[in-house]
VEXMI-659334 format. One line per 4 residues: number of its first residue (from 1); their letters; for each residue x, y, z of N, C-alpha, C, O. Coordinates in steps of 0.02 Angstrom, whole numbers, plus 32768, in hexadecimal, padded with zeros to 4 digits. Each point is the difference from the previous one (the first is absolute). Example, Ala and Ser with C-alpha at 12.3 -4.5 7.8 and 13.67 -1.06 7.14 Angstrom:
<nodes>
1) AS) 8294,7EE4,8186,7FD3,803B,8000,802D,803C,8000,8034,7FFF,8021  7FBA,8036,7FBB,802A,803B,8003,7FD9,8037,8025,8019,8037,8008 $
</nodes>
This chain:
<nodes>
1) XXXX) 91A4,724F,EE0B,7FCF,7FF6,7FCC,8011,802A,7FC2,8025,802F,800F  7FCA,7FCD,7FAC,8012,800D,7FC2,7FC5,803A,8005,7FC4,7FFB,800E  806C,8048,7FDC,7FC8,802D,7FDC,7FEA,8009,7FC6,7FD1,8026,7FF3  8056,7FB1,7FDC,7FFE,7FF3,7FC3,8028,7FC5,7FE8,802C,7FE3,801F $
5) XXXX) 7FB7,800F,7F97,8014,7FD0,7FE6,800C,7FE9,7F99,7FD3,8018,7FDE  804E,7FD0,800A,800A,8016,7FC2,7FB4,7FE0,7FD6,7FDC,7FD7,801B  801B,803C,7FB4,7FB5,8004,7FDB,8028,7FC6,7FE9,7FF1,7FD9,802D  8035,8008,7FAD,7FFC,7FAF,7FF2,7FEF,7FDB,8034,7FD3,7FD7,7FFB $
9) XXXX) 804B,8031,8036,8004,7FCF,8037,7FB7,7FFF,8025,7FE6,7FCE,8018  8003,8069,7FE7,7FB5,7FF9,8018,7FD2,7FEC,7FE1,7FCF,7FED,8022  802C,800E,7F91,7FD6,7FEA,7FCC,8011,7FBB,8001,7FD2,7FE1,7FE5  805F,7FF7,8030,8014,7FC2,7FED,7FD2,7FE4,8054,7FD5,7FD4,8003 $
13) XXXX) 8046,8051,8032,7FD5,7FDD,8032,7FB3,7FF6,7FFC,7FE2,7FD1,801A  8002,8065,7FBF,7FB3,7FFA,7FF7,7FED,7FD4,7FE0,7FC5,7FED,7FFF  8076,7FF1,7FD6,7FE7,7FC5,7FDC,7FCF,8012,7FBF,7FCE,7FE7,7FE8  805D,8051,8009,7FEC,8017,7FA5,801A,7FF3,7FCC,7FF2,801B,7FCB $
17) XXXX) 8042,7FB1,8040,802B,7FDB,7FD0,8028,7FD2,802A,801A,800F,8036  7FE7,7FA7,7FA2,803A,7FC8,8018,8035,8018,8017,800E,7FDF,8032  801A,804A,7FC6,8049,801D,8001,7FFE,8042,7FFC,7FD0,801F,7FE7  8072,8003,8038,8009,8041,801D,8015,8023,7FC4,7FFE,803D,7FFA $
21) XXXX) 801D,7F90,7FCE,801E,8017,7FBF,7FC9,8010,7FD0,8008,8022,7FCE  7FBF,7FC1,8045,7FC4,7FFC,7FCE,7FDD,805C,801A,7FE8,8031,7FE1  8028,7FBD,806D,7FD6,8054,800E,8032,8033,7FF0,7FDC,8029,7FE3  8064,7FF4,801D,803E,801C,7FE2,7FDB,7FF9,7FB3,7FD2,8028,7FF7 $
25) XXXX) 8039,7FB8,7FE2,7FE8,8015,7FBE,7FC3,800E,7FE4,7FF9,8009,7FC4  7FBB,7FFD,8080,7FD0,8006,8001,7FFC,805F,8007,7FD9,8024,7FE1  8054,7FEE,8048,8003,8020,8023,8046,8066,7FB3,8000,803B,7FED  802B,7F70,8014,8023,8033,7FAE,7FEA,8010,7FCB,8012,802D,7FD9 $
29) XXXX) 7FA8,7F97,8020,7FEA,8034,7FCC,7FBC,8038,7FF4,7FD6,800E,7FD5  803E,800B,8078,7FCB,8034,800C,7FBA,7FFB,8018,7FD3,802A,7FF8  8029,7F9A,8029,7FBB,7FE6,7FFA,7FDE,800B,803F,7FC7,7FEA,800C  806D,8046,802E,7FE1,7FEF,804F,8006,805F,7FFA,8023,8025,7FDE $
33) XXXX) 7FA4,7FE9,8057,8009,8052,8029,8003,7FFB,8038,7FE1,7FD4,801D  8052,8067,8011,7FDE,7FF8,8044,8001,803D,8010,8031,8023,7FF1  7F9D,7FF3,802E,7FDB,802B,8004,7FF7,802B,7FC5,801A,8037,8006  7FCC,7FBF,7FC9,7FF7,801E,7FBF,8033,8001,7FCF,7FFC,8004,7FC2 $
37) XXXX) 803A,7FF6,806A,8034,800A,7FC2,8028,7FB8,7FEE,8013,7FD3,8026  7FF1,8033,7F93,8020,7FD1,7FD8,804A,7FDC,8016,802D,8029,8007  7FE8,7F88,8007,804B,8008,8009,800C,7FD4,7FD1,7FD9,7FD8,7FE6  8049,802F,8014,803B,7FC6,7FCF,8037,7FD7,8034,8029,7FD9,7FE9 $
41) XXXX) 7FD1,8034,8052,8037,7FF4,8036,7FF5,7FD2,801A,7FCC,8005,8021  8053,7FBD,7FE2,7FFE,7FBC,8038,8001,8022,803F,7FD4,7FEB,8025  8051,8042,7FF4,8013,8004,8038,7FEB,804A,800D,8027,8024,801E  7FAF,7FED,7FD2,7FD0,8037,8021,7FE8,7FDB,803A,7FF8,7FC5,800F $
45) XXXX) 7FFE,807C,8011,7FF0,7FE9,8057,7FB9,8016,7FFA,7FE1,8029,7FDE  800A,7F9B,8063,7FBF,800D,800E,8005,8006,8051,8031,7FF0,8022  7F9A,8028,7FF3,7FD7,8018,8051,7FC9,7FE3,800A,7FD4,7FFA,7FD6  802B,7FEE,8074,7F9F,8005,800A,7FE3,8038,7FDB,8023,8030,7FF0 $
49) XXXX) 7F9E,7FCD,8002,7FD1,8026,7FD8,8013,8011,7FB5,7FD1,8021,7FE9  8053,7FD9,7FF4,8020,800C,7FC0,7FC3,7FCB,7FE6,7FE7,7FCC,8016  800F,8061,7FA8,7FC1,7FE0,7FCC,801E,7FD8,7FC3,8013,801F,7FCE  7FEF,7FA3,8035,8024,7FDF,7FAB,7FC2,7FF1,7FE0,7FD6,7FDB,8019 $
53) XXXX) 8022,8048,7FA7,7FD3,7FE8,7FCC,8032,7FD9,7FC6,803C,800C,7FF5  7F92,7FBC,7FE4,801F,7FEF,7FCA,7FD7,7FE5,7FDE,7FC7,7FF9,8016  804D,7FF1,7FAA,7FC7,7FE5,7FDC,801E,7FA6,801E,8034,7FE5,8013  7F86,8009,7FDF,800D,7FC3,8022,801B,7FD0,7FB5,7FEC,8005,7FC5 $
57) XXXX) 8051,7FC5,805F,8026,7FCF,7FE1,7FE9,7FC6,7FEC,801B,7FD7,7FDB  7F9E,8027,804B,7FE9,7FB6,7FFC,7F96,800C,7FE3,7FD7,7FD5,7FEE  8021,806D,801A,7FB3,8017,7FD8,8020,8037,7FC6,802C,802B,8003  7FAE,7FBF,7FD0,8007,803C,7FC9,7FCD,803D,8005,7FC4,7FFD,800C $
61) XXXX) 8069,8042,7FE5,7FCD,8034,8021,7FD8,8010,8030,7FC8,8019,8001  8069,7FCE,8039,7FF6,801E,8043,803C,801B,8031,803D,800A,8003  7F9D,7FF8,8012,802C,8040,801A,800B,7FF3,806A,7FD2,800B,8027  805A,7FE8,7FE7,8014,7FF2,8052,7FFB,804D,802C,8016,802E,7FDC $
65) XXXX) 7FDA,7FE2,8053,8018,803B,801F,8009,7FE1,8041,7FCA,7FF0,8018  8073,7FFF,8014,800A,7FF7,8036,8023,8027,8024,8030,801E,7FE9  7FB4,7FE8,806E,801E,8017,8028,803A,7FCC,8029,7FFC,7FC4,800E  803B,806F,7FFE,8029,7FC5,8026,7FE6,8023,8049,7FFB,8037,801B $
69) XXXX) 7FF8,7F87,7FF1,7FF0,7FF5,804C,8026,7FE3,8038,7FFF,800D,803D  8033,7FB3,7F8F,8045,7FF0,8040,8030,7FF5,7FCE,7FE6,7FF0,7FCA  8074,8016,8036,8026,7FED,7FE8,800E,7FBD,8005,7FEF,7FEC,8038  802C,7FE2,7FA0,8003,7FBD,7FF7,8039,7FE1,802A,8028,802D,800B $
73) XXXX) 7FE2,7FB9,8002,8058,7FD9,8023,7FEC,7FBA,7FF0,8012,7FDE,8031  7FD2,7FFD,7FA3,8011,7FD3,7FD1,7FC4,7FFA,7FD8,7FD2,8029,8006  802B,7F9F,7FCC,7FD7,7FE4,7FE0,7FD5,7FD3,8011,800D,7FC5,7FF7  7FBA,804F,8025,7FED,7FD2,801E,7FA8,7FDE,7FDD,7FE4,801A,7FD0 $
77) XXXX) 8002,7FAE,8052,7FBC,7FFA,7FD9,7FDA,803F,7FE8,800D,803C,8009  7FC1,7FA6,7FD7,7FCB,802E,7FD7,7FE5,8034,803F,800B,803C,7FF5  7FDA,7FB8,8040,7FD8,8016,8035,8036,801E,802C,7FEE,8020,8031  804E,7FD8,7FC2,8044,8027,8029,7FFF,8057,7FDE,7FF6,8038,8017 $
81) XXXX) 801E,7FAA,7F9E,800A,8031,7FBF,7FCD,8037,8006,800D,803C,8007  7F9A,7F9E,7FF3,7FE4,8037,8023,7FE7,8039,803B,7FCC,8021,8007  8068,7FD9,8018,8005,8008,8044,802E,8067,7FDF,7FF4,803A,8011  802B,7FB1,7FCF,8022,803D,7FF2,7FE5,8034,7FBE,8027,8018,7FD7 $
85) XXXX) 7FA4,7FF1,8027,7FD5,8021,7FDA,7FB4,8002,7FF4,7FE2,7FCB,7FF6  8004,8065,800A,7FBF,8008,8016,7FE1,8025,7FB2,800E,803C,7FFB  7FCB,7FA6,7FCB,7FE0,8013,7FD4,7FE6,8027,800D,7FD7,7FFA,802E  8032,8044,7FAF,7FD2,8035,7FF0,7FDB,7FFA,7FD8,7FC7,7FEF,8010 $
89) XXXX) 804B,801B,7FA7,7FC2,7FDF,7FC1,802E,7FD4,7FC3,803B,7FFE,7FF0  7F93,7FE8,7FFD,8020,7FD6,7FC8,7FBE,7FFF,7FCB,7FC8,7FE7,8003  805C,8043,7FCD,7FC6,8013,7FC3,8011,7FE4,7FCD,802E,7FD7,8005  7FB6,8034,7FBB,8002,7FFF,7FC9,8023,803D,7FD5,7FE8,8039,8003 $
93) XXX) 8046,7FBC,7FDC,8022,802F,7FDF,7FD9,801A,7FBD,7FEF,7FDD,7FD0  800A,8059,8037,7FF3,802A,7FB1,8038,800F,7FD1,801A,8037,7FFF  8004,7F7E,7FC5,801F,8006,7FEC,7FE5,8021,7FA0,802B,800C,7FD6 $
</nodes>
């Protein structure tokens, strides 16, 4: 079993963008944390329990905080995707 897995490749299984290239440039221009801190890195690693916040791609001025709860091994339906992350909060940003 995988103890980790690269932050494109896991954002693309959750089904937060059409393509793995769309979450990679989601992801370069600063727009994801995990566990508080900022990456710029496709290929930062993630763990069970690791926290990804981001501002969300598809609401304006809000804000995602998810826990990873399982690593992905493909792309699968909507109700698969959520299978590997467990919402913490999703607010409104004070921009």
């Amino acid at each position: 079993m995988m103890e980790e897995q690269r932050l494109d490749l896991w954002l693309y299984y959750t089904r937060l963008a059409k393509t793995r290239g769309l979450c990679a440039a989601f992801i370069r221009k600063g727009r994801v944390r995990i566990n508080g801190q900022r990456t710029h890195k496709t290929h930062a690693r993630l763990r069970l329990g690791d926290i990804v916040s981001f501002a969300s791609p598809h609401r304006e001025r809000e804000v995602c905080v998810w826990r990873v709860m399982q690593l992905g091994e493909r792309r699968g339906p909507a109700k698969e995707a959520a299978l590997l992350y467990e919402r913490i909060e999703e607010k409104t940003a004070n921009f």
